[in-house]
C-alpha positions in Angstrom: -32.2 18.3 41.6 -30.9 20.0 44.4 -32.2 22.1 47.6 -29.8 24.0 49.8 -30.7 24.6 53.2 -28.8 26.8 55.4 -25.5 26.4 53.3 -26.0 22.7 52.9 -26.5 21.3 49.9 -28.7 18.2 49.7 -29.3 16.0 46.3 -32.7 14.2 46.1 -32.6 11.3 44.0 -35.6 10.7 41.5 -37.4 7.7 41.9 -36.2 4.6 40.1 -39.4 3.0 38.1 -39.1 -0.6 37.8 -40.5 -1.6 34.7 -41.9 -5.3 34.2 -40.8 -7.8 31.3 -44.2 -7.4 29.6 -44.0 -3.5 29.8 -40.6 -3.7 28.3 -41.5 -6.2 25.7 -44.6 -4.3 24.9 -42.4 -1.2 24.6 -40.1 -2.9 22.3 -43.1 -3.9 19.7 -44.5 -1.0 19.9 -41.2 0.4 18.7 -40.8 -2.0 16.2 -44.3 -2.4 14.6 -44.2 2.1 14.2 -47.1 2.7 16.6 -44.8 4.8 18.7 -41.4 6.2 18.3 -38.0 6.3 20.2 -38.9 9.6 21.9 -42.5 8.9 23.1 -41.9 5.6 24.4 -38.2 7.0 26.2 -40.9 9.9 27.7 -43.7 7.8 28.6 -41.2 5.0 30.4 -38.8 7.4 32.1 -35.8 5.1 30.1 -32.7 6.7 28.2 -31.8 6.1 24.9 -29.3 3.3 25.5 -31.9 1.5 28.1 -34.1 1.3 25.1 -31.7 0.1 22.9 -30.5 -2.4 25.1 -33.9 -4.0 25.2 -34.3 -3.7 21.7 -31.0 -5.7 21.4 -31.8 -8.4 24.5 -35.4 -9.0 22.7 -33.6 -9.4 19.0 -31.3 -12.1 20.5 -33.6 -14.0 22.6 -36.0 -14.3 19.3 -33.2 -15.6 17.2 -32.1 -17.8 20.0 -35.7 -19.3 20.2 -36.0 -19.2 16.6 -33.0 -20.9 15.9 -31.2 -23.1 18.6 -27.9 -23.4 16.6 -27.6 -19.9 16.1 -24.7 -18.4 18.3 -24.2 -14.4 19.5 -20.5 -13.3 18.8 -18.3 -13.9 21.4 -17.7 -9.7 21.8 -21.6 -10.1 22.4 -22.9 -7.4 19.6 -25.5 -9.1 18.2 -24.8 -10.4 14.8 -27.8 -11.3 12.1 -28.3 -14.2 10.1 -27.1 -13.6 6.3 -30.9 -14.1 5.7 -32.1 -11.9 8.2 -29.9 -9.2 7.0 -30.8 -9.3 3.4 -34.6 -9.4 4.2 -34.5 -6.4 6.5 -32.1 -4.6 3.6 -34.8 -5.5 1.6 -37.9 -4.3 3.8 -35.5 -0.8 4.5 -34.7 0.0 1.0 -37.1 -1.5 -1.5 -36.6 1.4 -4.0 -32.8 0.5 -4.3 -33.6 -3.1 -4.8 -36.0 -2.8 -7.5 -34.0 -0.8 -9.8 -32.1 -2.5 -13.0 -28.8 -2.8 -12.7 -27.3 -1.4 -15.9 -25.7 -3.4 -18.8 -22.1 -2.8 -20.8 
């Protein structure tokens, strides 16, 4: 956003929304449980994209962490799923692919 005045150019900053834990944890369920996608809530919250993610990421490690004290994120800090956790959500994703016979020789 920018005005010019008189041959000046001057670049008004939008305001910066400061968004609550609860607010962001509430977005991040929301997310998770379908009741509203990516878009709406990026819309609705003024966030981008990779603000969004992050949270999604940050609330993903603290449950694990809570969940399971021994558990430990990688040390390049991408967060890394229990084998278990990774199968179920396989599992919950694809259900179709997982219910299908493997074929015999």
């Amino acid at each position: 956003m920018k005005q010019e005045t008189a041959g000046m150019e001057i670049k008004q900053r939008r305001a910066v929304r400061v968004l609550s834990a609860k607010e962001k944890s509430q977005a991040v369920l929301s997310l998770w449980s379908g009741r509203r996608n990516a878009a709406v809530l990026m819309k609705e919250l003024g966030v981008s994209w990779g603000m969004l993610d992050s949270w999604e990421q940050r609330a993903l490690t603290g449950m694990l962490t809570a969940l399971d004290p021994a558990w430990k994120q990688a040390a390049d800090r991408s967060t890394v799923l229990a084998p278990r956790l990774e199968k179920l959500i396989a599992e919950t994703v694809k259900p179709a692919a997982a219910s299908v016979p493997a074929a015999t020789t």
